[in-house]
N, C-alpha and C positions, 0 to 999 in steps of 0.2 A: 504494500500500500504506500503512496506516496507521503510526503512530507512536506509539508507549504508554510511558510513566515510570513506573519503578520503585523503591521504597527495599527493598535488602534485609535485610531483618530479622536477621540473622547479622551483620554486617558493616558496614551501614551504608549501603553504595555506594549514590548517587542515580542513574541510570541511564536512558537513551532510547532504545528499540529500534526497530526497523521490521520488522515481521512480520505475515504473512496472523494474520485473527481466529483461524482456525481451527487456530493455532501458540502462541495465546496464551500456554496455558498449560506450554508447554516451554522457554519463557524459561528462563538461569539465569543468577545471576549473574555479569558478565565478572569478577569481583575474588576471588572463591571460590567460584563455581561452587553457588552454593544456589539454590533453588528453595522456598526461604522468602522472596516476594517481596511485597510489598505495592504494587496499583498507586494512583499518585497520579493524580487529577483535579482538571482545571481550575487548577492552578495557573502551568500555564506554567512561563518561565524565573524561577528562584527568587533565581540567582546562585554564583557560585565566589569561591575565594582570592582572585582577580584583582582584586577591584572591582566586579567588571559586573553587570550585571541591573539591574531597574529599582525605583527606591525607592519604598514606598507615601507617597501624600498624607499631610499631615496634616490635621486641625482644626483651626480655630480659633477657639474662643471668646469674642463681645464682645468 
């Protein structure tokens, strides 16, 4: 079954579900329960309070 991330537009909560396609959009938020959700793509893990996730590259120029 797939896996979808969510930010909910009320509230903020960033969000990872696992639900058939055809449930998509019954999602609601675990933190208030809205269904004002905006799904994110390709971003992967972004990171938490913790520390973790993974840092972007830099440049560097000359």
């Amino acid at each position: 079954m797939p896996s979808y991330e969510f930010i909910c537009r009320e509230c903020g909560e960033n969000f990872t579900t696992i639900v058939p396609y055809s449930q998509k959009k019954e999602v609601r938020c675990p933190k208030c329960g809205s269904q004002d959700l905006k799904e994110v793509f390709g971003l992967g893990f972004v990171g938490g309070g913790d520390g973790g996730g993974a840092a972007a590259p830099s440049c560097s120029f000359g």
